[in-house]
N, C-alpha and C positions, 0 to 999 in steps of 0.2 A: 146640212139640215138634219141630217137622220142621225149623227150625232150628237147635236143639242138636243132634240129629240127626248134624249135618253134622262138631262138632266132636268127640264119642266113638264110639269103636270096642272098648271093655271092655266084653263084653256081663254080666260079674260086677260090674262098676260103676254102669251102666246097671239092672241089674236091684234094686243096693244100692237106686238113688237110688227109682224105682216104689215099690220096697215103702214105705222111709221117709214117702215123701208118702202114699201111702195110709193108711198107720197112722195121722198129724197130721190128715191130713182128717177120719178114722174119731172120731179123739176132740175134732175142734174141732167137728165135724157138728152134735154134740147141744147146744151152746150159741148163742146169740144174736150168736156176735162176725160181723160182716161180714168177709170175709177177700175178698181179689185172689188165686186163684188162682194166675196168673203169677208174682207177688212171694212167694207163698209157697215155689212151685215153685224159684225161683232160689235163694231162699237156701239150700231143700235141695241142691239143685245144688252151691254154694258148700260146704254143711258137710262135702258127699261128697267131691270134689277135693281142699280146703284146709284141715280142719280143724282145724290149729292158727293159722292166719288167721282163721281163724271162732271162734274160743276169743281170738284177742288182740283182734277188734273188738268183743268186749263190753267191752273194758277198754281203747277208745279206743286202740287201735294197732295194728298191723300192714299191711299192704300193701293193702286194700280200706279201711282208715281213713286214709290216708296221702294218697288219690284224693279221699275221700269230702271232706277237709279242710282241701282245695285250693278248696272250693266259691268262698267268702271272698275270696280275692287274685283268683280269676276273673273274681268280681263289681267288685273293684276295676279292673282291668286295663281291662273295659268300659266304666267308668264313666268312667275317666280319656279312653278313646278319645270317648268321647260328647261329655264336656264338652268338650275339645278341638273339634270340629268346632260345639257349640253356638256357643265362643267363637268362630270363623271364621268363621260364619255372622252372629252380632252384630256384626261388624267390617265383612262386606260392607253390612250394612244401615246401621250409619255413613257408609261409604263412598258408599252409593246418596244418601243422602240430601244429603251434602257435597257431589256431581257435583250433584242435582240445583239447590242452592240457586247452585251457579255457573251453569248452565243459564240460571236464572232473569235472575241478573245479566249473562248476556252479553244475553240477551234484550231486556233492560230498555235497555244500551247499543247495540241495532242499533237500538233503536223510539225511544229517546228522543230527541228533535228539539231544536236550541239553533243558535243564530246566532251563538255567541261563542268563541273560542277562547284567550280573556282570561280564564277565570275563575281568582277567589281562594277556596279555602275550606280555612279555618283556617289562614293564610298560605302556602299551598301551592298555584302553579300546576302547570297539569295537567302539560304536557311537563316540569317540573320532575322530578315526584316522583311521580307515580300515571299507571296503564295507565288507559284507556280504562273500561274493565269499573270499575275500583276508585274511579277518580272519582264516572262514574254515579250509582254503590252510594251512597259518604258522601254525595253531594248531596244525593239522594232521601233518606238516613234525617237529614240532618242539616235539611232542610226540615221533617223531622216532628217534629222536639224543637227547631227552632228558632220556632217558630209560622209554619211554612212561608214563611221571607224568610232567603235567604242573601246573602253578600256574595259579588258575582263578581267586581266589580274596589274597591281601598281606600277607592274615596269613593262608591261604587254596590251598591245592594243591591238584588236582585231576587225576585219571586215565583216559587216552581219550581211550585208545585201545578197550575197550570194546563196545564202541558206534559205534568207527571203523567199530568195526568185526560186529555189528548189521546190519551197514547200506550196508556193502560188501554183505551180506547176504540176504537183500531184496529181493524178486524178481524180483520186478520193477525195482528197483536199478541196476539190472544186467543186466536185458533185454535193459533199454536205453541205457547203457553201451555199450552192442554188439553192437545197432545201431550204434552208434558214431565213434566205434571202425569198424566196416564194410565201413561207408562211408568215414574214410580213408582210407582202405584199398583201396578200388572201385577207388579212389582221388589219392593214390600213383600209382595205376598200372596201370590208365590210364595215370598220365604223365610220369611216368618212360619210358612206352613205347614210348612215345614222345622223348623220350631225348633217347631214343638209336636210332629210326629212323633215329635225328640231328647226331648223333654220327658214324652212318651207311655213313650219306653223307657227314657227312667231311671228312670221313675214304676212300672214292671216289671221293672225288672231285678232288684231285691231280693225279687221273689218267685219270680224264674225257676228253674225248677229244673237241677239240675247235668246232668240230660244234655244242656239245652239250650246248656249255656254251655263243655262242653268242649270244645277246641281240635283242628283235625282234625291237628294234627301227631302223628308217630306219637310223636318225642323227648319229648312229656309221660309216656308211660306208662315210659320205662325213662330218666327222667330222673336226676341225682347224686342228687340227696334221693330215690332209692328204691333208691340201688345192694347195699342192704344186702339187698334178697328178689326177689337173682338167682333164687334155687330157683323163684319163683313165676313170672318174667319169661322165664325159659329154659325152662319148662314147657311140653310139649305142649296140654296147656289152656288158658292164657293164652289165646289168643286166645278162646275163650268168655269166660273171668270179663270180656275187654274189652270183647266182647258185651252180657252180662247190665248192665253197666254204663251203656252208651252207651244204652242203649235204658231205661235207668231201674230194669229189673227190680228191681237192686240199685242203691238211691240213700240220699240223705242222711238219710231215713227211715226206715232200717236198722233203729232200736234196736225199733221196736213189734213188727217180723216175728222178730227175734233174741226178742222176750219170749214167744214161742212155745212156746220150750224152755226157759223159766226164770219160768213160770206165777206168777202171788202178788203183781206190781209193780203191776201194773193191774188193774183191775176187765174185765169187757168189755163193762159199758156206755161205759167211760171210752176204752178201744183202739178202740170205734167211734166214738166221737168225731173220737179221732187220724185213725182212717182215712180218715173225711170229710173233713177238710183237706188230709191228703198225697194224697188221690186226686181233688178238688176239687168233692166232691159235697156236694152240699145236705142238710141233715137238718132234722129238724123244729126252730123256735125253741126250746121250751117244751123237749125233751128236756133230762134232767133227769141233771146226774152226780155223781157219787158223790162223788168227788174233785176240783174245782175246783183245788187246791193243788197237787195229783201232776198234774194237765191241765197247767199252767202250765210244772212241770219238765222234761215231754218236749217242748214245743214252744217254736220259736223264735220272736224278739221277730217276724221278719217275717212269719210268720204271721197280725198283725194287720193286714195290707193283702188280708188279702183277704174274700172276703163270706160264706165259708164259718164263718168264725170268729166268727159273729155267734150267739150263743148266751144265753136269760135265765139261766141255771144260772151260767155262766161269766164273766157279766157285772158278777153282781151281785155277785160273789163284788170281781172288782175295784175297783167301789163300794166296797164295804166294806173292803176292806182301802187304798184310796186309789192304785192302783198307776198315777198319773197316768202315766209315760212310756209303758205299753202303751195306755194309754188315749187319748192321746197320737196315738198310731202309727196306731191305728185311723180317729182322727175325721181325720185328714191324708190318708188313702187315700180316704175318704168325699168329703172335700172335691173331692179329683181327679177323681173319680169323679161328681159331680156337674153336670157341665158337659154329660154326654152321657145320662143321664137322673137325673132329678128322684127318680125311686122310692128311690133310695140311701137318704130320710131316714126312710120308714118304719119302720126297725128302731129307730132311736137315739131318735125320739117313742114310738115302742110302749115302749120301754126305759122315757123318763122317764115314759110312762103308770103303766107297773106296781111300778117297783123300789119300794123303803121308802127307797133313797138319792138319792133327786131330788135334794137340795141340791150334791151335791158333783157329780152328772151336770152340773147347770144351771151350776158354778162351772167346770168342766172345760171342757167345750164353750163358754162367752164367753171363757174366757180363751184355747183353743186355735185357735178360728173363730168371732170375734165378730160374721160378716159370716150368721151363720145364724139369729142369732133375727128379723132384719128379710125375710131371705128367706120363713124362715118364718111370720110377719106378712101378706107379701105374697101366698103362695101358698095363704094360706087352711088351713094346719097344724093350726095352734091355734086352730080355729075351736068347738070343738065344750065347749056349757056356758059354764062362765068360765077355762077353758083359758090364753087369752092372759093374764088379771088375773093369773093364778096361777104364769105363767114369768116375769112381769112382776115381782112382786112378790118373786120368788124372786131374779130377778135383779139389783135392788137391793138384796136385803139380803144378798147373797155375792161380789159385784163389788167392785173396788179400781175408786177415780176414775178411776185408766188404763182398764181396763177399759170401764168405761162410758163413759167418752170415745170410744174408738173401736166401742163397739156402735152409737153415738148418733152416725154420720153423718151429714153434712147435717141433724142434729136432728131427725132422722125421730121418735127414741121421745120427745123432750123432747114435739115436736109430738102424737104418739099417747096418751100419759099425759095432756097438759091436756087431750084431746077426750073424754078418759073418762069420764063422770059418773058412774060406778058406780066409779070404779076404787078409791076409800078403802074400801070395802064389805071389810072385812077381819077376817077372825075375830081374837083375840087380837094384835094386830100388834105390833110392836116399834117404837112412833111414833119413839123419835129415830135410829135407824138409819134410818127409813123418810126421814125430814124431811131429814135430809143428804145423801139419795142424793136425791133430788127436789132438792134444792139446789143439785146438785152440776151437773143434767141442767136447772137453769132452768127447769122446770115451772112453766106458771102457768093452772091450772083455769078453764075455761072456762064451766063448769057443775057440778055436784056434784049427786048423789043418792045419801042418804045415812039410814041406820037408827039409830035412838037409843045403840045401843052403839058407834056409828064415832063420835060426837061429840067425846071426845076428841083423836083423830087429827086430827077438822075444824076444832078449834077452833088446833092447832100449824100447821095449813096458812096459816089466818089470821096466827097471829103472826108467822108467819116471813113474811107476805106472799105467799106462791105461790098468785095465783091473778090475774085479768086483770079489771081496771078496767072493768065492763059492767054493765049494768041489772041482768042474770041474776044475777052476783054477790053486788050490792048489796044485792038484793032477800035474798037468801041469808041475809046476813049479819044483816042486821035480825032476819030470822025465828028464824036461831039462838041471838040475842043476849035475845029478848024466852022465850026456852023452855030456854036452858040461861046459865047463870052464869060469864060469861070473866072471871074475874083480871083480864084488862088492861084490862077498863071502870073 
């Protein structure tokens, strides 16, 4: 207050705007909606000063939508700057590395010791055609791919290995070595750390908001694309609206505070939703909204990078209607986010705890971050009951071979599927979708423990062969073959 203050002196206008917010507060008081004072304050402010601005921004134009719209090229203009110095930074770290592999080879050429100045290799004497440094180098690599005997003059061939091993041996030889080898290291981990900083802010730029990102030049606000609302720019007020702006009061958020005065769009369990995202506060998971559908059309895609937006109401709603690209957006932020704490995944497990649409959660998440169900493996996630059999099982029967190809790194799940002995233990399965996706992942059962209704399942596992040539097996198979009736006997 005592900084608008500064920019009115109509104590008839001054007194308009008082009563106005009094009145809104008086009839928003008795409902449940969370309101930001401030933000409500401003845009009264705004509807006092400009109110046919404030009548064209519900209908996406005029001179406060014009700022507001600018968010977008903003974010580009940063993004281009970023990338730019990302790339510059990748370029010195080629660079680092190029100086140092030369480093290595002059190295090589002050330490490595030869009594000849006659050599041949690959018909090329040294004074001929190669520096000092560049002979060295093919010697040494061509001793390694020649089974260490090169030819130094046309009818004489000599062992280089043992000068090798001489000069590796030094200790002069090693100790500048370290040097060399330290001050890349020192050279790689100070720009790597540059390049994750860059990487830290582009990975938030798309959720920055406008007042963070606009430009302290004053030619943005009475730039040609706005010459058309001199009236507002020539105004003795302007500098407040620039005010309420810069400081966010009035930001790209607009529309929930504008539905103020035009009640019936939103519920306000649903505007308190909104508001928990545009103001970055937490609300309870399980809150429950009305409208999922109407949520979706006031907020924007980049809203799903952040952790506010993690909602079951909201969630499931996407599930079901399949709306992978926000879905998308969300687990991509998670992922980022993961590097600095682990907690990120509790929401997206509690998610496939409860939803009714696991399937299409379990297909989304391998196909968007295939690298999460073995994290999750690893960290003990899916620990609890038969948890893991059941993202397992889920995840071979919604996974494309690609997919599962790159879940199945290093064959971690091939290897954690055959250790399973419970793992056919399956209500109703779908055995030949099951069998090709075990087929696909090289499963071969190590052990098996199994219930009279898994038999069919156990007796395809047989046929198709996935299982490992052991006693335990063998024994297995005897016992299933003398109790249930295989076809292929």
């Amino acid at each position: 207050m005592r900084a608008v203050s500064l920019y009115l002196s109509d104590l008839r206008l001054i007194n308009n705007i008082i009563n106005e917010y009094k009145i809104y507060s008086s009839l928003l008081s008795g409902s449940d909606l969370v309101r930001n004072p401030n933000q409500q304050f401003a845009i009264i402010l705004y509807k006092n000063l400009y109110p046919k601005d404030f009548s064209d921004l519900r209908c996406a134009s005029g001179y406060v939508y014009s700022v507001i719209s600018e968010r977008e090229a903003l974010v580009a203009v940063q993004r281009t700057a970023l990338e730019s110095k990302r790339q510059e930074i990748q370029n010195r770290i080629a660079l680092v590395h190029k100086e140092h592999l030369q480093n290595l080879d002059e190295l090589d050429a002050l330490f490595f010791s030869d009594d000849s100045d006659a050599y041949m290799l690959n018909g090329q004497y040294l004074p001929a055609s190669l520096s000092r440094v560049e002979f060295v180098k093919e010697l040494i690599e061509s001793a390694e791919s020649e089974e260490d005997v090169v030819q130094i003059q046309r009818n004489y061939y000599f062992n280089v290995n043992p000068l090798v091993d001489k000069m590796k041996k030094n200790p002069e030889y090693q100790r500048r070595k370290h040097v060399i080898e330290d001050m890349l290291a020192q050279q790689d981990a100070a720009l790597n750390n540059q390049l994750i900083e860059i990487d830290h802010k582009l990975y938030i730029l798309a959720t920055q908001r406008l007042q963070d990102l606009l430009p302290d030049d004053e030619s943005f606000w009475i730039s040609d694309s706005r010459s058309a609302f001199e009236q507002i720019t020539s105004s003795k007020e302007f500098g407040l609206l620039k005010y309420l702006i810069r400081h966010g009061y009035i930001n790209e958020n607009y529309a929930i505070y504008i539905s103020f005065f035009y009640p019936g769009s939103l519920s306000v369990r649903d505007k308190n939703f909104i508001l928990s995202i545009n103001n970055r506060t937490n609300i309870d998971l399980e809150y429950s909204l009305d409208s999922p559908a109407t949520v979706l059309d006031w907020i924007d895609d980049t809203a799903f990078s952040l952790a506010e937006i993690q909602n079951y109401s909201l969630f499931n709603y996407l599930l079901e209607q399949k709306k992978f690209h926000l879905l998308s957006i969300w687990l991509d932020s998670i992922n980022e986010r993961k590097m600095l704490d682990n907690s990120v995944f509790e929401f997206p497990i509690s998610l496939w705890r409860h939803t009714p649409y696991q399937d299409y959660l379990v297909t989304v998440i391998n196909e968007v971050v295939p690298s999460w169900f073995a994290i999750w493996t690893e960290t003990g996630y899916l620990s609890v009951d038969n948890e893991w059999s059941k993202y397992a099982v889920t995840t071979l029967l919604t996974s494309t071979p690609e997919v599962l190809q790159q879940i199945n790194k290093n064959r971690w799940l091939t290897n954690a599927i055959s250790a399973h002995s419970t793992f056919l233990q399956i209500d109703n399965p779908d055995v030949e979708s099951l069998i090709q996706s075990l087929s696909i992942l090289d499963v071969h059962f190590t052990e098996l423990d199994y219930r009279p209704q898994d038999l069919p399942l156990v007796a395809k596992v047989y046929e198709e062969n996935l299982y490992a040539l052991n006693r335990t097996m063998l024994v297995l198979w005897l016992t299933a073959f003398l109790t249930y009736p295989l076809v292929m006997l």
